[in-house]
C-alpha positions as CSV (number, residue, x, y, z in Angstrom):
1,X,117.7,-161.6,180.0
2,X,114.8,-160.8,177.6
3,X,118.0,-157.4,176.3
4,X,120.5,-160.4,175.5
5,X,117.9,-162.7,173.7
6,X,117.0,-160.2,171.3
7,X,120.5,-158.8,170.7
8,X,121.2,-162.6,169.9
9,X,118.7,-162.9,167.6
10,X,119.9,-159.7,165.8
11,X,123.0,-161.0,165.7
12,X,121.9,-164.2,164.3
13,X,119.8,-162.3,161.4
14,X,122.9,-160.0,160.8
15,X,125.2,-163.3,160.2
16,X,123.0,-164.9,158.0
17,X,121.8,-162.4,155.9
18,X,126.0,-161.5,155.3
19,X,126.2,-165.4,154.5
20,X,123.6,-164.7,152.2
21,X,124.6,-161.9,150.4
22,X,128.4,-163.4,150.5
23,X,127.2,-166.6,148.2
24,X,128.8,-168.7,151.1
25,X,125.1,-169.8,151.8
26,X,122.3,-170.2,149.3
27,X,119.2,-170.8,151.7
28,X,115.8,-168.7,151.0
29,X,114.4,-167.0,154.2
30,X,111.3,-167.8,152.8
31,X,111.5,-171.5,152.7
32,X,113.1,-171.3,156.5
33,X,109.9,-169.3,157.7
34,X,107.6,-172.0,155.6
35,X,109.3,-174.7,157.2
36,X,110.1,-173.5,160.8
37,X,107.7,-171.1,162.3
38,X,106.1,-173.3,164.5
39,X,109.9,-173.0,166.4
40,X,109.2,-168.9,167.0
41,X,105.5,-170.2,169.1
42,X,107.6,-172.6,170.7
43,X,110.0,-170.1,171.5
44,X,108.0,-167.1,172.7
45,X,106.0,-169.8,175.0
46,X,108.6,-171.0,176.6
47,X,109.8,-167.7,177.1
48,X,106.8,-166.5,178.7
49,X,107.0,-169.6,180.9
50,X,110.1,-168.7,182.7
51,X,109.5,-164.5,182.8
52,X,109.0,-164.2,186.0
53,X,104.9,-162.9,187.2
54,X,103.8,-159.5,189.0
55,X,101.8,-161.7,191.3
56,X,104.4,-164.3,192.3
């Protein structure tokens, strides 16, 4: 699971940096990291939440 997150997320970058560079989008990554990091904590805690333990 943790192979097909990050190729999503790849994937992801890879559409909206060609959106970007296209002109069909006019969004600064900067101002999306300033706004929205708080959602990659979120993320990688959750994550961590449901990776399954050694001990379990």
């Amino acid at each position: 699971m943790r192979g097909n997150i990050a190729a999503i997320v790849l994937v992801l970058l890879g559409v909206f940096f060609l959106l970007t560079n296209l002109g069909l989008i006019s969004i600064s990554l900067r101002e999306v990291l300033r706004v929205w990091w708080p959602v990659a904590l979120i993320a990688v805690g959750v994550a961590l939440f449901f990776t399954p333990g050694k001990g379990r």
